[in-house]
FITORKE-14484 format. One record per residue: residue number from 1; residue in one letter; x, y, z of N, C-alpha, C in turn. Coordinates in steps of 0.02 Angstrom, whole numbers, plus 50000, padded with zeros to 5 digits. Layout:
N
LOVEX,NUM,A,X,Y,Z,X,Y,Z,X,Y,Z
...
END
This chain:
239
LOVEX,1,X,50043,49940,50000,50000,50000,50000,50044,50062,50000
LOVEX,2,X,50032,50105,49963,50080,50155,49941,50052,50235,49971
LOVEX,3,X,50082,50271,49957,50058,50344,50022,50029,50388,49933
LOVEX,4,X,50010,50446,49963,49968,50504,49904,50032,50534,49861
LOVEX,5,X,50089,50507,49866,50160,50527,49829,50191,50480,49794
LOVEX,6,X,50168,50413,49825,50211,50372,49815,50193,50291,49823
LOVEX,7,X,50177,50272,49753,50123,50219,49735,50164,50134,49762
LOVEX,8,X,50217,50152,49772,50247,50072,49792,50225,50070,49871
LOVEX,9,X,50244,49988,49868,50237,49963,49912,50300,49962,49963
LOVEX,10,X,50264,49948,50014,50339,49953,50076,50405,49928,50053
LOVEX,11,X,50384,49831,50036,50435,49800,50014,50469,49805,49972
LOVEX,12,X,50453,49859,49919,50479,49892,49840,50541,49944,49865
LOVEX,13,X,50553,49981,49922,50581,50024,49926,50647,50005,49970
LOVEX,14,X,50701,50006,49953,50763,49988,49999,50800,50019,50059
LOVEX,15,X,50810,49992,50115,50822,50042,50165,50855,50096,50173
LOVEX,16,X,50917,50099,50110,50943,50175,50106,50936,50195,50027
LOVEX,17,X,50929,50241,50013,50882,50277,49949,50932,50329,49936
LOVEX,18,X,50958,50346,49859,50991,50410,49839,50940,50451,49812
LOVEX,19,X,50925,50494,49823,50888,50555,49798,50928,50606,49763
LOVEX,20,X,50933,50613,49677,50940,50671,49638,50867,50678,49645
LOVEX,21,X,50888,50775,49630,50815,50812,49622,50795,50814,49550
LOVEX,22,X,50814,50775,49535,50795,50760,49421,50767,50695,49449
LOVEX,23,X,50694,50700,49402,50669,50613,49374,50722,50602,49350
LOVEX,24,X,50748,50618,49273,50791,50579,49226,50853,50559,49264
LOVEX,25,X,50874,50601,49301,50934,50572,49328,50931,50521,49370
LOVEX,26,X,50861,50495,49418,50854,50438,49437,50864,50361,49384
LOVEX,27,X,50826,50390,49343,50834,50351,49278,50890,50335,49266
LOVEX,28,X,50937,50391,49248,51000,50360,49206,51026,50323,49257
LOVEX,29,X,51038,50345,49320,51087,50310,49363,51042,50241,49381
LOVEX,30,X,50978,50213,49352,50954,50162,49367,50980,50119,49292
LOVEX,31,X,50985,50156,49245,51001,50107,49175,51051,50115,49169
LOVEX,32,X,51098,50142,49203,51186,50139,49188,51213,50097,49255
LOVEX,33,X,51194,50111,49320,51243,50108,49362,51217,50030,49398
LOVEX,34,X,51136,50008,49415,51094,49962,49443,51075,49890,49402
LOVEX,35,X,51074,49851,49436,51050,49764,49377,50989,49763,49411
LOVEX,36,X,50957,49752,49364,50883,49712,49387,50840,49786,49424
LOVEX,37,X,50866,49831,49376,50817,49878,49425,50739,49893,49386
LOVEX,38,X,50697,49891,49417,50634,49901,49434,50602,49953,49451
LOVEX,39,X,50563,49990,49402,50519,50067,49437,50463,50046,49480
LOVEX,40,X,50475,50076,49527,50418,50072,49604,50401,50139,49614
LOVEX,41,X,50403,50185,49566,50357,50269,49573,50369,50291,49494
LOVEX,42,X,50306,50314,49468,50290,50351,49423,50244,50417,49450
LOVEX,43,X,50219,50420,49485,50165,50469,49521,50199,50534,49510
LOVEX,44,X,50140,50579,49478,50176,50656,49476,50257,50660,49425
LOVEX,45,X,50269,50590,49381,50346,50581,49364,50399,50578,49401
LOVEX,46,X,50388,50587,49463,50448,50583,49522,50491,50523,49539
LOVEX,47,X,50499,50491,49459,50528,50420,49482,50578,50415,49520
LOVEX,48,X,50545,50330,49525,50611,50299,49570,50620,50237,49551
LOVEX,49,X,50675,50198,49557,50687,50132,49550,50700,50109,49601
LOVEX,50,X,50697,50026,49595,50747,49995,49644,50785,49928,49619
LOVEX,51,X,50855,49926,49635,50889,49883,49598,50957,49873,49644
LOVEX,52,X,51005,49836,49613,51067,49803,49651,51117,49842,49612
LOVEX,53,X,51178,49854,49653,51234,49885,49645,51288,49835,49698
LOVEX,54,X,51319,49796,49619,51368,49741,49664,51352,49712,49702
LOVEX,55,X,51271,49698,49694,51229,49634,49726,51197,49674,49799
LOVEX,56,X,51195,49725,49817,51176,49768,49877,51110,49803,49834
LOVEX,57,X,51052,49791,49883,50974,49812,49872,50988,49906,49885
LOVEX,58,X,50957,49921,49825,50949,50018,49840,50914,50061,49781
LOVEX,59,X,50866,50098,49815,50820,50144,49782,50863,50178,49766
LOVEX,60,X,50831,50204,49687,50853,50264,49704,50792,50311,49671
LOVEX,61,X,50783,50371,49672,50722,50416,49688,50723,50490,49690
LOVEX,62,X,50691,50524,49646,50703,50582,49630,50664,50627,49687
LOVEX,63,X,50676,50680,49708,50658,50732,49751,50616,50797,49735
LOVEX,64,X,50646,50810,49666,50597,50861,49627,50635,50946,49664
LOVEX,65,X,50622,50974,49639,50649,51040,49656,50621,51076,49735
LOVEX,66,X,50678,51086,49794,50654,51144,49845,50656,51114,49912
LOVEX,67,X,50635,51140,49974,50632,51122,50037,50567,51075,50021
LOVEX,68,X,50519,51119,50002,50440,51075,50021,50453,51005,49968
LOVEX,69,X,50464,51012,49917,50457,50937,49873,50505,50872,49910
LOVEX,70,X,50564,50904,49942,50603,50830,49983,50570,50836,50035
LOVEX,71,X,50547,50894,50059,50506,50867,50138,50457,50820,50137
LOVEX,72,X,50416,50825,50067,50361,50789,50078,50389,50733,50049
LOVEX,73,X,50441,50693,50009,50458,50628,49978,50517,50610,50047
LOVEX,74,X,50561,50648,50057,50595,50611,50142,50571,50583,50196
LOVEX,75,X,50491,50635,50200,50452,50609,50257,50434,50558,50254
LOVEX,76,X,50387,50540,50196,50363,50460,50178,50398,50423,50160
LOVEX,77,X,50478,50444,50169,50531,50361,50143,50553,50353,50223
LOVEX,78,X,50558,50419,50249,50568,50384,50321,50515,50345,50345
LOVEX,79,X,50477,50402,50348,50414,50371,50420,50348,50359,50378
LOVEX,80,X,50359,50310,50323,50294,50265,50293,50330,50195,50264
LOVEX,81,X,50376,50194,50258,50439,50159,50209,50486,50131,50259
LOVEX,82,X,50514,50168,50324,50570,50149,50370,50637,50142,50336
LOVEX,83,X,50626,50186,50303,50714,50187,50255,50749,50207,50326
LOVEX,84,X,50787,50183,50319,50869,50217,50366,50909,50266,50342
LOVEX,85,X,50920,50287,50274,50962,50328,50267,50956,50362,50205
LOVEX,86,X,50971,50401,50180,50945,50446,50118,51016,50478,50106
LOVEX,87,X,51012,50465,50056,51090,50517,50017,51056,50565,49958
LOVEX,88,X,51070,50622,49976,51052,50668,49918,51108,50658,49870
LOVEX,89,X,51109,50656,49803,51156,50674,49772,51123,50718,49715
LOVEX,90,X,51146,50802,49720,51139,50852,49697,51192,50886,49662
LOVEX,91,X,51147,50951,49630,51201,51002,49594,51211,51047,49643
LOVEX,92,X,51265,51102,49643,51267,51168,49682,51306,51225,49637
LOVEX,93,X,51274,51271,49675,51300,51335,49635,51359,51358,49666
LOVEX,94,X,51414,51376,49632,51487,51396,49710,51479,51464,49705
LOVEX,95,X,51463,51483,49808,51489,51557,49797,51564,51562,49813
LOVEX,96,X,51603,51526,49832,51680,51521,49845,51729,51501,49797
LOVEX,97,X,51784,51544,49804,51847,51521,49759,51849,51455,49796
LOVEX,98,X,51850,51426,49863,51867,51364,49869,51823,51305,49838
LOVEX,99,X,51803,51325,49800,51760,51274,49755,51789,51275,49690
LOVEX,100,X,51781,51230,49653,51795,51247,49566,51736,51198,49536
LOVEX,101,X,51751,51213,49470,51690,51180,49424,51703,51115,49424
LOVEX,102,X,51636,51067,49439,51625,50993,49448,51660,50981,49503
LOVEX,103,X,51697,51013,49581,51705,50961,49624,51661,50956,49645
LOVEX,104,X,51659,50902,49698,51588,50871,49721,51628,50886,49814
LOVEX,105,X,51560,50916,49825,51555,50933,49897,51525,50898,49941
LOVEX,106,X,51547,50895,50016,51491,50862,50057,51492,50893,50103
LOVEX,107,X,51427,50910,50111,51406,50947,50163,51399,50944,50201
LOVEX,108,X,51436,50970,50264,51461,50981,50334,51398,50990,50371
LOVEX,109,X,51373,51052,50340,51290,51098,50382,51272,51142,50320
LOVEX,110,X,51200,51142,50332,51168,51170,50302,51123,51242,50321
LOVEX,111,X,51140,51289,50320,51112,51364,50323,51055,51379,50291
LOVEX,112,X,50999,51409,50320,50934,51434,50266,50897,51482,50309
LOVEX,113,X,50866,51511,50264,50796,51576,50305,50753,51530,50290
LOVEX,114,X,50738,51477,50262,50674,51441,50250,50642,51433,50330
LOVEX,115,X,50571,51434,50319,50532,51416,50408,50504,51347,50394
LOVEX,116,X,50546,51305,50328,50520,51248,50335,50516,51194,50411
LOVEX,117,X,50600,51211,50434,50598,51168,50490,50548,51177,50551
LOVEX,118,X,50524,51262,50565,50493,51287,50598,50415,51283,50589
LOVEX,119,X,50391,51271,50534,50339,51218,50523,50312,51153,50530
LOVEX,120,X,50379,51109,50489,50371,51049,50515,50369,51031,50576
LOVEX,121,X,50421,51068,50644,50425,51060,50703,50432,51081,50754
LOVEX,122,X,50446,51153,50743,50435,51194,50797,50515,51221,50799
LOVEX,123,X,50538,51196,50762,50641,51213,50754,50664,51274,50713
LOVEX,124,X,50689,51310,50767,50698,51380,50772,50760,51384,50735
LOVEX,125,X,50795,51343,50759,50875,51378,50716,50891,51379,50625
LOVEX,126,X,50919,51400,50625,50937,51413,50539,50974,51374,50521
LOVEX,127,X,51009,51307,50561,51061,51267,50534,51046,51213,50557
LOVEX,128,X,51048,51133,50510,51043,51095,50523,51113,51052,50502
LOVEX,129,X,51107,50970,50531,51149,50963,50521,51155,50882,50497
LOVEX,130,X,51193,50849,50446,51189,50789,50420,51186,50731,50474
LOVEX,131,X,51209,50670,50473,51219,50603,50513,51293,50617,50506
LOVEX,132,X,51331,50616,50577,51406,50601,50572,51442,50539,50542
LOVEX,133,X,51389,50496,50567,51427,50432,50559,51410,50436,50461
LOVEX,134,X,51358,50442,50445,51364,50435,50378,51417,50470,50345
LOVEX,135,X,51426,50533,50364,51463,50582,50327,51560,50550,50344
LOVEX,136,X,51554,50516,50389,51617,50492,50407,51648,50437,50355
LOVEX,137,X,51580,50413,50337,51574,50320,50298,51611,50348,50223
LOVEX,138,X,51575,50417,50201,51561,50430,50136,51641,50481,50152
LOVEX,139,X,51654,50493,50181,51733,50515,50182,51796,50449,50158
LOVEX,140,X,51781,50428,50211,51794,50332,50212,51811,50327,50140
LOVEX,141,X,51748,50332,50105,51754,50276,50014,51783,50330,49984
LOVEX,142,X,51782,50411,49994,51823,50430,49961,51873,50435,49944
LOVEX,143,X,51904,50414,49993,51987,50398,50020,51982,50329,49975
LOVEX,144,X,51931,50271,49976,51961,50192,49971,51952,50216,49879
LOVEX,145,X,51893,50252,49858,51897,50253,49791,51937,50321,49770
LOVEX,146,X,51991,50349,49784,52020,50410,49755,51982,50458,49727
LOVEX,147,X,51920,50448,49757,51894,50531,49735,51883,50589,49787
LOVEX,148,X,51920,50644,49758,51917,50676,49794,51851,50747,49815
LOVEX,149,X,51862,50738,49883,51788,50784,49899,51811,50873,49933
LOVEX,150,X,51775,50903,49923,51776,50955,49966,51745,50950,50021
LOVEX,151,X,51724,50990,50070,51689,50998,50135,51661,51060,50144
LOVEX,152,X,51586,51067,50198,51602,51125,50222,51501,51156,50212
LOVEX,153,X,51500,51202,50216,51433,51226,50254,51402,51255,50167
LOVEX,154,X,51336,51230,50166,51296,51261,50104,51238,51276,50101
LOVEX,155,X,51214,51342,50075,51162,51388,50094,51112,51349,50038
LOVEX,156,X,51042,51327,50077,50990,51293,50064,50927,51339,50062
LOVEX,157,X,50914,51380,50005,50868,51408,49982,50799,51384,49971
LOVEX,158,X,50735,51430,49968,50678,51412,49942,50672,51451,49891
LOVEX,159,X,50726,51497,49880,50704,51561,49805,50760,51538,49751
LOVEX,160,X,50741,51495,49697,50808,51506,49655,50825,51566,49626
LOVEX,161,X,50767,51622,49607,50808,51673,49580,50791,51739,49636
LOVEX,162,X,50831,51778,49649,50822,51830,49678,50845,51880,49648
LOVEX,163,X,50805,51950,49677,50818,52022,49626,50892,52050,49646
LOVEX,164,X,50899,52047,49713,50973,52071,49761,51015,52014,49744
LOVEX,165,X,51054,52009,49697,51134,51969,49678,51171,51974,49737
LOVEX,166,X,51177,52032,49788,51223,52044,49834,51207,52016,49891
LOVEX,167,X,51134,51988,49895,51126,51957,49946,51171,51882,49955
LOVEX,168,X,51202,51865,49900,51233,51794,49881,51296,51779,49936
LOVEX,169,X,51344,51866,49909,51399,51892,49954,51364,51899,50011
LOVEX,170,X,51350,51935,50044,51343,51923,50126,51312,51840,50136
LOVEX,171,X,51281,51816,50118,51260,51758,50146,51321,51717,50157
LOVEX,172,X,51368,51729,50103,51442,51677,50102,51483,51723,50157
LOVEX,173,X,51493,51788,50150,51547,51794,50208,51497,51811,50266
LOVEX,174,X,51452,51817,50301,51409,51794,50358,51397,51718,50383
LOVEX,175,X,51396,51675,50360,51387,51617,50365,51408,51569,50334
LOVEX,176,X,51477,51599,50304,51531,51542,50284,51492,51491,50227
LOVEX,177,X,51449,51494,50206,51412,51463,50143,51466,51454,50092
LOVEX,178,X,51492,51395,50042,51522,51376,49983,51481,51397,49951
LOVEX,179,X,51411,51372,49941,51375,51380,49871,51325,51371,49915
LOVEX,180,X,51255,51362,49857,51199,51363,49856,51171,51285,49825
LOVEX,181,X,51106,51278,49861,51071,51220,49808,51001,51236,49861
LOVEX,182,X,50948,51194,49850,50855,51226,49872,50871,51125,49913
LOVEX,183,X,50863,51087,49945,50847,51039,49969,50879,51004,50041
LOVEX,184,X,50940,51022,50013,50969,50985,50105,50953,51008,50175
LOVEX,185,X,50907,51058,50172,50886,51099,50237,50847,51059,50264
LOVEX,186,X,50787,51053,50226,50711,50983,50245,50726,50912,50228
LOVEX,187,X,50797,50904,50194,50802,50820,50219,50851,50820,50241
LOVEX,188,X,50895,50855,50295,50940,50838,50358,50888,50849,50399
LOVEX,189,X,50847,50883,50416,50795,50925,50479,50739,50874,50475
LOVEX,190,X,50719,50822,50413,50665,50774,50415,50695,50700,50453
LOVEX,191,X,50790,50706,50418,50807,50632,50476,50827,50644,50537
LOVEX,192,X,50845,50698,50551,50858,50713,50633,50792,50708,50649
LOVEX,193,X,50744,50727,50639,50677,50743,50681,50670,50664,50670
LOVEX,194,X,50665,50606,50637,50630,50548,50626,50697,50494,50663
LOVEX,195,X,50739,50531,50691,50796,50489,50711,50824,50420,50682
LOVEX,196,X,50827,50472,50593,50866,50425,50540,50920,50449,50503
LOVEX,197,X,50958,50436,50467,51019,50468,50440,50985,50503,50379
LOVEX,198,X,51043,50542,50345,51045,50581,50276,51119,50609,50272
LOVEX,199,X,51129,50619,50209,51204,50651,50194,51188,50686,50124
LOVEX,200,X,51206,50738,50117,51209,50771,50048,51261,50775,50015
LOVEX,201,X,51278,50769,49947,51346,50764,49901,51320,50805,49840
LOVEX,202,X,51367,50848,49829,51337,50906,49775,51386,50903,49735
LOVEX,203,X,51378,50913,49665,51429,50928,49620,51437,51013,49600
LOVEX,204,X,51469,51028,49600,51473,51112,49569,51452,51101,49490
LOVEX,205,X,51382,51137,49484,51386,51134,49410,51374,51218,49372
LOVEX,206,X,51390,51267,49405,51392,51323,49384,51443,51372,49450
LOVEX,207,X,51471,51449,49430,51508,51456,49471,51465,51539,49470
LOVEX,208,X,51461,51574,49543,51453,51658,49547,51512,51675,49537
LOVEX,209,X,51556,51673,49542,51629,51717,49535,51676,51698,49490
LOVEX,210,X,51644,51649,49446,51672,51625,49368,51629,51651,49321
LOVEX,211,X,51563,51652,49333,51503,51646,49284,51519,51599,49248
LOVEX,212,X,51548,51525,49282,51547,51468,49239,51457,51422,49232
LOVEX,213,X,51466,51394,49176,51407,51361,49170,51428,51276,49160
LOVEX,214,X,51386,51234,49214,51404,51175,49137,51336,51166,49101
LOVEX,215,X,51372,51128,49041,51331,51121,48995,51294,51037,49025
LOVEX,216,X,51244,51023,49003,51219,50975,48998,51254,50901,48997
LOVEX,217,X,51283,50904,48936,51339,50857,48931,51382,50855,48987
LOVEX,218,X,51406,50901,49001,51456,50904,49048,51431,50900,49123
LOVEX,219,X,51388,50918,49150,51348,50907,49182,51344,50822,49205
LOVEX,220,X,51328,50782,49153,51308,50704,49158,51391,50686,49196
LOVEX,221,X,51429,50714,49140,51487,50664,49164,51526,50703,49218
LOVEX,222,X,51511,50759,49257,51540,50790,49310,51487,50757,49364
LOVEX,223,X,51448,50712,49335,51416,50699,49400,51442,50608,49428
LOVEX,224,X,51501,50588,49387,51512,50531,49390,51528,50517,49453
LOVEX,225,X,51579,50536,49470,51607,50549,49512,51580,50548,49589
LOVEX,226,X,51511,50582,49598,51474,50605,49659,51429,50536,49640
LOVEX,227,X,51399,50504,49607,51341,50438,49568,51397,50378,49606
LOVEX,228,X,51463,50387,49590,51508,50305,49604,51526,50327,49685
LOVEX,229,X,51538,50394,49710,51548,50385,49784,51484,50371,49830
LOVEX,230,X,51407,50388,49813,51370,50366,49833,51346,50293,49822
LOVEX,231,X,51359,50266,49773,51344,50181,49761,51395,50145,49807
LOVEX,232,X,51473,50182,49807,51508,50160,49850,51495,50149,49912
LOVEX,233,X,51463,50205,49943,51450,50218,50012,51372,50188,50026
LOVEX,234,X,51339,50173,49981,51301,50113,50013,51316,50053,50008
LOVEX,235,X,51373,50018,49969,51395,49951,49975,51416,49946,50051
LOVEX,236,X,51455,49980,50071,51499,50004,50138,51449,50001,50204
LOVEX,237,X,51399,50058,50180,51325,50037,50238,51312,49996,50254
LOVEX,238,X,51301,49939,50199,51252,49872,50208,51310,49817,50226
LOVEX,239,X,51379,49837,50229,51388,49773,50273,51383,49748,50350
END
């Protein structure tokens, strides 16, 4: 029996789940990277699969754009589903020279004015914060698979475009923000509150202080990298 988001059944969904905020990108990483994988959500297009990676069971499941669209698909993989752990794997925008185009970041803490958390629960502060132990695991495979990660705190929006550009600068030197992306605020603040894990991994795919862009193409294959450390880091989970 499936929830008003999400038409599979309990047993369809695997206990730790990667969430890109693209359907298609659920897709590709289900027909490139998974055997035997299986769609268990079409609803609203928000697919998801579920399939094996080096013989280890794992969803994976698109998020859709913003705080509210992962709040409401995190909530029901936690607490309708009993997933254990959720890995975002996202894009980000860099507001820092310590970023460059396509590294892939993991996020330390997450900063926002959103009152999502303060809705969902009564949680006042502006910063939330990932699972240690996950974020430790997914350090772990980066080291065992040579890819290398950045670190460090990223500002989690509900506005992608705003009229004040300068608001970008103070947000980064006020609160130490790398970049930007709209989702890790309401799914770190949905597994702390449900006392389950999450970890976010972002790739840089555009820069404020380059005015770099990637292209599409480039895009797919700058996201290799962040796609094989998360498949990694759930082989690693499940033993």
């Amino acid at each position: 029996m499936g929830t008003i988001h999400i038409e599979a059944n309990k047993e369809e969904i695997a206990k730790i789940v990667l969430m890109p905020g693209d359907p298609l990108r659920a897709q590709f990483i289900a027909e490139n990277y998974l055997e035997d994988a299986v769609q268990i959500n079409k609803v609203r297009n928000m697919f998801g699969f579920t399939g094996y990676y080096k013989g280890i069971r794992v969803t994976v499941m698109s998020s859709g754009m913003g705080g509210p669209s992962m709040g409401i698909y995190s909530h029901e993989l936690f607490n309708k589903y009993d997933v254990d752990a959720i890995i975002r794997i996202g894009s980000t925008g860099a507001y820092s020279e310590k970023l460059n185009m396509h590294d892939v970041m993991l996020v330390e803490s997450s900063w926002s004015q959103s009152t999502y958390a303060k809705t969902y629960s009564g949680y006042e502060e502006d910063i939330v914060y990932p699972n240690s132990e996950l974020n430790s695991l997914i350090k772990e495979v980066s080291d065992n698979l040579n890819i290398s990660i950045k670190t460090g705190r990223i500002h989690s929006t509900d506005a992608f475009y705003t009229m004040d550009k300068s608001v970008l600068h103070h947000i980064r030197d006020t609160y130490g923000c790398l970049g930007v992306e709209m989702e890790s605020f309401a799914l770190l603040h949905n597994a702390n509150v449900a006392g389950k894990k999450a970890a976010c991994l972002l790739t840089v795919a555009d820069h404020a202080l380059t005015n770099e862009k990637a292209t599409v193409e480039e895009r797919q294959h700058a996201f290799e990298n962040m796609i094989k450390l998360a498949l990694g880091t759930v082989v690693e989970y499940s033993k």
